[in-house]
N, C-alpha and C positions, 0 to 999 in steps of 0.2 A: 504494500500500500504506500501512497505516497501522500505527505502532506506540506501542504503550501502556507506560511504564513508572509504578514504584509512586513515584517523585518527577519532580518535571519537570525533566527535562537540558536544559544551557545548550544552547541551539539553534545561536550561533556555531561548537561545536565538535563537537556532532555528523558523526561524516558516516554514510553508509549504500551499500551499494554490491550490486546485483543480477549476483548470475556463473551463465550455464547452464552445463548438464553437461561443457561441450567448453572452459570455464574463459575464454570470455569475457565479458565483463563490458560489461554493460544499460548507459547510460548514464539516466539518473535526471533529471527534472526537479527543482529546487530544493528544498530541502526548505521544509516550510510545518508551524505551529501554530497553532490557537488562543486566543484568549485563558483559556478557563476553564483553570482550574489544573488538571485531569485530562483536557487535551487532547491528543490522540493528536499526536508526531510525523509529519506526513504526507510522505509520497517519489513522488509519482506516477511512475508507467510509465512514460506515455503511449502506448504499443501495445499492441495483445494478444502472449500471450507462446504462443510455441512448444509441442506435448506437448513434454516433457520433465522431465528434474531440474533445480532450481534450487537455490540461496544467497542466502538474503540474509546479510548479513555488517554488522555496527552499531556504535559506539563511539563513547562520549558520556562527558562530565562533568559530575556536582553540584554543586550551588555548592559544599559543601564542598571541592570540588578532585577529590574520590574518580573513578577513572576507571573504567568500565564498558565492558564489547564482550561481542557474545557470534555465534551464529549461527542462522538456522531455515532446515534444509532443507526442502523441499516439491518435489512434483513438479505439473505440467498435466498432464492425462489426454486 
């Protein structure tokens, strides 16, 4: 998965964390970025994921210090 914010968050303090409906939680390959300044937080999967409802759950900081989290449900069909 990939996620976009509107400044680029310190990547050491990021984390990200995938929970399906039954509130266990994906374990997540590494998280990765790219160099361009408007590059996406990348969290891969690494499997395909079950129908069902999902969470992804995120919290991250700017350099200014400011702390950010927030959440996107989604479901697989």
């Amino acid at each position: 998965m990939k996620l976009w914010f509107s400044q680029r968050p310190e990547l050491a303090v990021t984390r990200v964390t995938l929970t399906g409906g039954t509130g266990a939680e994906r374990v997540l390959a590494p998280l990765a970025r790219g160099a361009a300044g408007d590059a996406p937080v990348e969290a891969p999967v690494g499997i395909a994921l079950a129908k069902g409802a999902y969470t992804i759950a995120w919290r991250t900081m700017a350099k200014d210090g400011h702390v950010l989290n927030g959440t996107v449900p989604f479901t697989v069909r």
